[in-house]
C-alpha positions as CSV (number, residue, x, y, z in Angstrom):
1,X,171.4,176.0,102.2
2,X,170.7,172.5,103.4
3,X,172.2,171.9,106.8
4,X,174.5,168.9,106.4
5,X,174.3,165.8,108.6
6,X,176.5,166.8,111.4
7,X,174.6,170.2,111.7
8,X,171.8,168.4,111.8
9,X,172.6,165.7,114.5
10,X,174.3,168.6,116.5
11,X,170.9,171.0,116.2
12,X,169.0,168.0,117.2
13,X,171.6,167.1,119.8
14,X,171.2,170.7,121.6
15,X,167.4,170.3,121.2
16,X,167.1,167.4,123.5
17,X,169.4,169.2,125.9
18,X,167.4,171.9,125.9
19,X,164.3,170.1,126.6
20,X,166.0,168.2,129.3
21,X,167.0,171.4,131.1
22,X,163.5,172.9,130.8
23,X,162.2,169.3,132.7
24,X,164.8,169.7,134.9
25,X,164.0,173.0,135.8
26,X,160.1,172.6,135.6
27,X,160.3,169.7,138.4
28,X,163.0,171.9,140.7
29,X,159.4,174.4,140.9
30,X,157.5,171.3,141.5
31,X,155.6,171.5,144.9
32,X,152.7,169.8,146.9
33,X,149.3,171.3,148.1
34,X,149.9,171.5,151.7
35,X,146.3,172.5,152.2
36,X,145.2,169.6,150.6
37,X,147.1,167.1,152.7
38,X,145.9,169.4,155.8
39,X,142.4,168.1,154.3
40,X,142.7,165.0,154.0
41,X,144.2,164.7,157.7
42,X,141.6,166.1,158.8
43,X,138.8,164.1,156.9
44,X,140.6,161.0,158.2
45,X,140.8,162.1,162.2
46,X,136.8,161.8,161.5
47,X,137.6,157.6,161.6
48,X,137.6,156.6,165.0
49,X,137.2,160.6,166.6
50,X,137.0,160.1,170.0
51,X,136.0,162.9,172.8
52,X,139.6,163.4,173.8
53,X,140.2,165.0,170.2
54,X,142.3,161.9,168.8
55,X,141.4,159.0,167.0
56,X,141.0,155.5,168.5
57,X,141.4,153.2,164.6
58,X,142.9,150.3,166.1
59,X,143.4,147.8,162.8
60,X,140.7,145.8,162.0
61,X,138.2,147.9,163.8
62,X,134.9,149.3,162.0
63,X,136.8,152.7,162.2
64,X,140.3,151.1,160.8
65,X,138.3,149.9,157.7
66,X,136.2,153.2,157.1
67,X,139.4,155.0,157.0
68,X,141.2,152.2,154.6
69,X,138.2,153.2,152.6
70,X,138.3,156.5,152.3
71,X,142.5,156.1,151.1
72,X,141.4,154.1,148.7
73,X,139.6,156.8,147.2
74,X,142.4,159.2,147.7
75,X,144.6,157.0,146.1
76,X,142.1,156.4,142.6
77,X,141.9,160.3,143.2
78,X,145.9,160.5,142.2
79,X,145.6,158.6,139.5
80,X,147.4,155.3,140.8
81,X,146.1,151.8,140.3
82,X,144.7,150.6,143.4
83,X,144.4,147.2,145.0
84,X,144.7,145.6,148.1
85,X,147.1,142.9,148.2
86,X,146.8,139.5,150.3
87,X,148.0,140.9,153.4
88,X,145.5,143.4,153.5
89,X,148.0,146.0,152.8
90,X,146.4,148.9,150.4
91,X,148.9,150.0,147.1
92,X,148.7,151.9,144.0
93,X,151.1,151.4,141.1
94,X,152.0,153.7,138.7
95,X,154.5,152.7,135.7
96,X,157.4,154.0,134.5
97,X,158.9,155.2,131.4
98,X,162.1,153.3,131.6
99,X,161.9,149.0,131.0
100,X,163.3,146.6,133.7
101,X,163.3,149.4,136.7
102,X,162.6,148.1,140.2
103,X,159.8,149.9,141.9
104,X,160.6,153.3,144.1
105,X,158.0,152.7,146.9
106,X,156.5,155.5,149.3
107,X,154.2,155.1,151.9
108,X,153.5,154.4,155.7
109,X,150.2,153.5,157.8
110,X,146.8,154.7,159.0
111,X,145.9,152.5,162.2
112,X,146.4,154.0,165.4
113,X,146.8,153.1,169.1
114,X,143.3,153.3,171.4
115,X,143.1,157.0,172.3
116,X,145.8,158.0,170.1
117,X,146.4,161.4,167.8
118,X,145.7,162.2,164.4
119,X,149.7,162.7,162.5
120,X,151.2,159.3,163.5
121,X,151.6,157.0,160.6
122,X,148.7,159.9,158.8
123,X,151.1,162.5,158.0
124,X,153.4,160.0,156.3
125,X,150.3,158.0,153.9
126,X,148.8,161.0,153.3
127,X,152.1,162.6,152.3
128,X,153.0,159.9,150.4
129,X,149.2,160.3,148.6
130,X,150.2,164.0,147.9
131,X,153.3,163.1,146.0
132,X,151.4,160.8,143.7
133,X,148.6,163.6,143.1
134,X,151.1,166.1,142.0
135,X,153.3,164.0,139.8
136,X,150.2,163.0,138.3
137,X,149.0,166.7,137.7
138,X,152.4,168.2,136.7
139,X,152.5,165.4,134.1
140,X,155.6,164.2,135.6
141,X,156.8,160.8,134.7
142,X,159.2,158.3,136.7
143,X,161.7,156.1,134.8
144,X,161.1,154.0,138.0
145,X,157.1,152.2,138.5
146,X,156.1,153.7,141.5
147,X,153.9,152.3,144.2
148,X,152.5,153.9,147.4
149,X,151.9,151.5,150.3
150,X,149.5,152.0,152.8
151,X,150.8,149.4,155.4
152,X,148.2,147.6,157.6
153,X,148.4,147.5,161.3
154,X,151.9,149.0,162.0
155,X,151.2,149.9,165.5
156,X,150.1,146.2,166.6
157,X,153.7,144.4,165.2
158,X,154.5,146.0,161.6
159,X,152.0,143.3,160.4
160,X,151.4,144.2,157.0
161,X,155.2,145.1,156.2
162,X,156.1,142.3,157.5
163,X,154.0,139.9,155.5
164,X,155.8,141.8,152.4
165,X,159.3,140.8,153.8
166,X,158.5,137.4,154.3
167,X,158.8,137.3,158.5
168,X,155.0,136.9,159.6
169,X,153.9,133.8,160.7
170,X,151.6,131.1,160.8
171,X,151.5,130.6,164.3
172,X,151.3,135.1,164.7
173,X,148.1,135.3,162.4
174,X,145.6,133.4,165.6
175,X,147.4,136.1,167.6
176,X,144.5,138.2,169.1
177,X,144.8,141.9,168.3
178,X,143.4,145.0,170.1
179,X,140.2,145.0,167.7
180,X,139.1,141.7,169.7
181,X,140.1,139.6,166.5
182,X,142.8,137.4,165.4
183,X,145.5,138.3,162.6
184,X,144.1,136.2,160.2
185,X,140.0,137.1,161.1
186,X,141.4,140.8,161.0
187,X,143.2,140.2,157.5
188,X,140.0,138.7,156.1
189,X,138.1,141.6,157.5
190,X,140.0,144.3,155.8
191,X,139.8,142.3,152.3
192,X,142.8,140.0,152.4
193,X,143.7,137.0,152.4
194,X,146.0,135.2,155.1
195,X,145.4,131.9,153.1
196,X,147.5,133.4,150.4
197,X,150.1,135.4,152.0
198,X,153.3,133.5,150.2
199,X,151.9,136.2,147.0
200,X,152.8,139.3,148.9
201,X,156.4,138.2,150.0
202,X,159.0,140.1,148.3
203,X,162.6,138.9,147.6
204,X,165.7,141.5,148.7
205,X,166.4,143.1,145.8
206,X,162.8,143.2,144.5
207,X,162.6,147.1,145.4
208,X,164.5,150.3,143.8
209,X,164.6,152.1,147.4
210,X,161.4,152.7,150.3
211,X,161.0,156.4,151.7
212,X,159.0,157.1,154.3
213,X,157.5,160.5,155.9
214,X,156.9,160.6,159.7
215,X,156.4,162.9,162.5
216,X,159.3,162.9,164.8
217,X,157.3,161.5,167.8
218,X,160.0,163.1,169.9
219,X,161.1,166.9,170.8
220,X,164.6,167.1,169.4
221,X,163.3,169.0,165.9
222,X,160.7,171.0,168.0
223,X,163.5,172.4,170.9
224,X,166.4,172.8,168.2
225,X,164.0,174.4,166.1
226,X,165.2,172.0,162.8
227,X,162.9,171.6,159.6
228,X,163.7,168.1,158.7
229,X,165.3,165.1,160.5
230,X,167.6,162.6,158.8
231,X,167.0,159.3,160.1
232,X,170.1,157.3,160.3
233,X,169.0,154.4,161.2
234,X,165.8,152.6,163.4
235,X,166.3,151.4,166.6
236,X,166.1,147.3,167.1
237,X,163.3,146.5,169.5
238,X,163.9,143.4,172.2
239,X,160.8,142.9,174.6
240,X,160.9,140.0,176.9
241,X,157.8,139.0,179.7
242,X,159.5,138.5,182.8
243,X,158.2,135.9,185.3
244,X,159.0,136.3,188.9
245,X,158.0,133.5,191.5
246,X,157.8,133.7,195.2
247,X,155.3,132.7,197.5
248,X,152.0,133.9,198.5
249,X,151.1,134.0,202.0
250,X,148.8,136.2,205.0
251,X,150.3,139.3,204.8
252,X,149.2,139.6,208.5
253,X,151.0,136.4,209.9
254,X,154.0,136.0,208.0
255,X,157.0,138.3,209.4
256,X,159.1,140.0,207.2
257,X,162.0,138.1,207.1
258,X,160.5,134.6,206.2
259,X,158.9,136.2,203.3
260,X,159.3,135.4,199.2
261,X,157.9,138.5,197.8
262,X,157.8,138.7,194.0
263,X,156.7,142.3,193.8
264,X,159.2,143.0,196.5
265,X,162.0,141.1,194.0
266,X,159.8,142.8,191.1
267,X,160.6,146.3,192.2
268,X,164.1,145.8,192.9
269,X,164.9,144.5,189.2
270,X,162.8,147.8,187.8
271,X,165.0,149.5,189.7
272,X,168.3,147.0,188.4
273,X,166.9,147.6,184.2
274,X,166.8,151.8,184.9
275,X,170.8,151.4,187.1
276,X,172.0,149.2,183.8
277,X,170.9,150.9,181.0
278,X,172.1,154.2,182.1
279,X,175.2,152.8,183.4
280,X,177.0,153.2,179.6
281,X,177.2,156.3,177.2
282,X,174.8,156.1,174.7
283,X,171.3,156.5,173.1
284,X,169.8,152.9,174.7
285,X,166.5,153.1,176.3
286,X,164.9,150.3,178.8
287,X,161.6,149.9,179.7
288,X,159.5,148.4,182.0
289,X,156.1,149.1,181.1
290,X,153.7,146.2,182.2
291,X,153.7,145.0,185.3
292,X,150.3,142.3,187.3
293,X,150.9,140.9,190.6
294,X,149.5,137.7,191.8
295,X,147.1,136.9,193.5
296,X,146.3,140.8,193.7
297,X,144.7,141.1,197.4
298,X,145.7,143.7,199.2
299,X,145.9,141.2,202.5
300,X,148.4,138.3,200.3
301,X,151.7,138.8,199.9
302,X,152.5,138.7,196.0
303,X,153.2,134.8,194.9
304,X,154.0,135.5,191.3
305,X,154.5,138.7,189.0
306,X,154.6,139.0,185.2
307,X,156.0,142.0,183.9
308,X,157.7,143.3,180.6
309,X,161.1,144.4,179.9
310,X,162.2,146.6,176.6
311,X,165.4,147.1,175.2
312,X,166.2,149.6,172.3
313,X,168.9,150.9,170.4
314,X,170.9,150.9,167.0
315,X,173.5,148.5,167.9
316,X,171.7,144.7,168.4
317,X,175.1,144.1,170.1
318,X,174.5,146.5,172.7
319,X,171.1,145.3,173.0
320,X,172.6,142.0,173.6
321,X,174.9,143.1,176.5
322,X,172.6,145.3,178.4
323,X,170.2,142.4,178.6
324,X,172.8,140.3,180.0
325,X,173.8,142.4,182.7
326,X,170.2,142.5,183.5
327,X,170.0,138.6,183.4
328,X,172.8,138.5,186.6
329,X,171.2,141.7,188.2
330,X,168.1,139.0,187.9
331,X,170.0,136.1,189.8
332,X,171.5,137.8,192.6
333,X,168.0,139.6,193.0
334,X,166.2,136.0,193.1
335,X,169.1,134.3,195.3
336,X,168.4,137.5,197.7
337,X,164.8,137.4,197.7
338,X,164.3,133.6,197.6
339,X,162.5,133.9,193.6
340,X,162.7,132.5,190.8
341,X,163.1,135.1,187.3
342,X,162.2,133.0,184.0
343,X,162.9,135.8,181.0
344,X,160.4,134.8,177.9
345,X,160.9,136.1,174.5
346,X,158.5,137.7,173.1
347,X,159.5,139.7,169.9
348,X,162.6,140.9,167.8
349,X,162.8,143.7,165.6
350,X,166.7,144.0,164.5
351,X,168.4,147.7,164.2
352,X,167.8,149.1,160.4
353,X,170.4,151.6,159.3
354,X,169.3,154.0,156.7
355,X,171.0,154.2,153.3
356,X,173.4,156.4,153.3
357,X,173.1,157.2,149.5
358,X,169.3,158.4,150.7
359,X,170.3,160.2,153.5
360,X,173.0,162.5,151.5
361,X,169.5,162.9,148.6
362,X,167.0,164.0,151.5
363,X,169.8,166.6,153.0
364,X,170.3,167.9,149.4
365,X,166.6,168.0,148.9
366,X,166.2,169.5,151.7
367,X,168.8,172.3,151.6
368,X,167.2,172.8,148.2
369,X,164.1,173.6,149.8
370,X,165.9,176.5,152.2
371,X,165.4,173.5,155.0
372,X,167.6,172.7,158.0
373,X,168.7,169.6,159.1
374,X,169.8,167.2,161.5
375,X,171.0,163.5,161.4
376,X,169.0,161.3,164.1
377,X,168.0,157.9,164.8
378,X,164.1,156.6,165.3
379,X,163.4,155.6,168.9
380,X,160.5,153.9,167.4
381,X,160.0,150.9,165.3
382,X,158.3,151.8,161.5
383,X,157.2,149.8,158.7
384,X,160.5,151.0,156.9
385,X,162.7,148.6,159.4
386,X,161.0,145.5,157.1
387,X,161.8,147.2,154.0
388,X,165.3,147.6,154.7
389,X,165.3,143.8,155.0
390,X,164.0,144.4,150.7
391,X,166.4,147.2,149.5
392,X,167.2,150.6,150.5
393,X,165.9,152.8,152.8
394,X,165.4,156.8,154.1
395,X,162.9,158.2,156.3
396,X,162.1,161.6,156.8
397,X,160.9,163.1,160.4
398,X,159.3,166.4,161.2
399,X,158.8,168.1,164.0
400,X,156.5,166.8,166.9
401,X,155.0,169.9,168.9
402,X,156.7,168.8,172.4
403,X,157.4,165.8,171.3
404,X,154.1,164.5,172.6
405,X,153.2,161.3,170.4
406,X,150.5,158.5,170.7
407,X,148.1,160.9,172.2
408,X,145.1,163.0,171.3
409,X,147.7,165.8,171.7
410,X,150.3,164.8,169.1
411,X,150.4,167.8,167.0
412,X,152.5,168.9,164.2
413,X,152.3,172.2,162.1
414,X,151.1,172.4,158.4
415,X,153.6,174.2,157.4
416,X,156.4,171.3,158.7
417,X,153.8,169.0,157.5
418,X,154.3,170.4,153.8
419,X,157.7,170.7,153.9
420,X,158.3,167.1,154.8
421,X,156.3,166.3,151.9
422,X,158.5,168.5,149.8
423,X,161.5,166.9,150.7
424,X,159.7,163.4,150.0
425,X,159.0,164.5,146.6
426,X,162.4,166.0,145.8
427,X,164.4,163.1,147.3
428,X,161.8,160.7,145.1
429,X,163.0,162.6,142.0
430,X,166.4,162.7,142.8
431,X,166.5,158.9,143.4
432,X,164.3,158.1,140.2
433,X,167.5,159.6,138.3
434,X,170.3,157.8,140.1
């Protein structure tokens, strides 16, 4: 007997269901090949290997573009479509299935500091990489385009993410970067173009969401013994040079009381930046990590010193009052010591809270996965502060083996290394159908 229309419809109608639940299903067993991002870490740390057993790829360095090179074929390898856009920023595209979807983006960067290890920035690209490959083997399609973005020099000023959200400047690019060259000579050298960056700059809005894998770079996950950190949020970043001038004279014929010591006055506002920040509750760091006295003779009393001061946390408003409490510490130091303080600043990166929508996907991804968890802020600036400034963001840490970072030592295990990369997949999937 010949079904009649309703029948039909409601066959066809338990059909799709059906086929829905079985693609549901078939990508909650979807998994990477940890041993394959394990390889491709390990192929990379041969860019740059230095005798310490790290990697010294400083961007635009011969070793910075061999390893760009060798991501570019890893990203052809996982099927993407691969170009390098103005800013000298490496991305492969993938469509999606639905029309008029923003992009999801994943991604992170490959430069590294002189002498440092092979995990920061790495574990997060070649994550990201992974993800790509195994969608593309599984046969598993986004509704959203997907891009991964390997971000050019992070570690020297979020360069390349900030060319995509529109804050790098003309005046930054004849900055001189550790690889000897400028910003613009080091775009040119890694196949951009600074003459054209106005094409990379994206519009808020212009993104579905940006995740972003990272080692911890600290030892909370490591002591507690937790899987997967849930970053709430990355820390704004104030850094100031400070200018102290006194007076140089013979250290041998000028007594103690007539002198104007700036190292003297330079040691007692270290001292000032460590009594203030740790004068209120919180997570706030200071930092003074630079410091050259003038002239520099052992026989001169110090005339002038330049050093740098450092102010982090996720409240710009704190940020704000810790520096101004420094500032008076500053006057009554220089009206004391007879100096003169002149505070210079030198760069700005505002606090950028997480979304929370993404945070709640990568716990349930995570938990999923059998994972624990903790909610935790970065202490350190990443490429997914600029793309908070585009659209929605979540970053993922794993555990940092005694929190040792920057540093032929930084060391994370394979196995946390894969499961990061799980939970980057899952929460990708689970934001590609929200």
């Amino acid at each position: 007997m010949k079904p009649t229309r309703r029948e039909f419809n409601y066959a066809l109608l338990l059909s799709l269901c059906s086929l829905s639940l079985r693609d549901a299903n078939a990508q909650t067993q979807l998994r990477v090949n940890g041993d394959r991002i394990m390889g491709h870490i390990n192929a990379l740390a041969e860019f740059g290997k230095n005798p310490q057993g790290g990697v010294s790829r400083v961007a635009y360095s011969d070793a910075d573009k061999q390893g760009r090179e060798y991501v570019l074929g890893l990203l052809r390898d996982a099927k993407l479509d691969v170009s390098i856009d103005a800013a000298g920023n490496l991305i492969g595209k993938r469509p999606g299935s639905a029309s008029g979807l923003k992009p999801l983006l994943i991604g992170s960067h490959v430069d590294t500091v002189p002498e440092g290890g092979n995990y920061d920035g790495v574990v997060g690209s070649m994550g990201a990489i992974e993800v790509a490959q195994t969608l593309a083997e599984k046969n598993v399609s986004l509704r959203h385009p997907l891009e991964v973005v390997i971000f050019q020099n992070e570690e020297g000023g979020l360069i390349g993410s900030r060319a995509m959200d529109g804050e790098l400047t003309e005046r930054e690019l004849d900055l001189v970067s550790r690889s000897g060259k400028t910003i613009r000579e080091g775009i040119k050298f890694i196949g951009g173009e600074p003459a054209k960056l106005a094409d990379v700059r994206r519009k808020k809005g212009d993104i579905a969401a940006y995740l972003e894998l990272h080692i911890e770079q600290g030892a909370i996950l490591d002591t507690e013994k937790i899987k997967i950190g849930v970053v709430e949020g990355i820390v704004g970043i104030n850094w100031w040079d400070v200018t102290i001038e006194g007076f140089a004279n013979h250290a041998g014929t000028t007594a103690m009381n007539n002198r104007q010591d700036a190292l003297l006055a330079a040691a007692k506002f270290i001292e000032a930046v460590n009594r203030v920040v740790t004068s209120v509750p919180g997570r706030q760091v200071g930092t003074v990590g630079r410091i050259n006295a003038l002239p520099g003779a052992p026989n001169v009393i110090p005339g002038k010193v330049v050093l740098s001061l450092e102010l982090r946390d996720l409240d710009a408003a704190k940020i704000n009052s810790l520096y101004e409490k420094i500032r008076t510490e500053a006057q009554q130091i220089a009206t004391a010591s007879r100096t003169k303080f002149d505070f210079k600043e030198i760069n700005v990166n505002i606090p950028a809270p997480t979304d929370t929508r993404i945070r709640s996907l990568i716990s349930e991804a995570a938990r999923e996965l059998g994972l624990s968890t903790k909610l935790m802020p970065s202490g350190a600036g990443h490429d997914a502060q600029d793309m908070a400034q585009l659209g929605p963001v979540g970053m993922i840490f794993v555990p940092s083996v005694g929190g040792i970072s920057h540093s032929p030592r930084e060391f994370s295990h394979p196995e946390d290394i894969a499961n990061g990369a799980n939970v980057l997949l899952h929460t990708l999937l689970k934001l590609d159908r929200t």
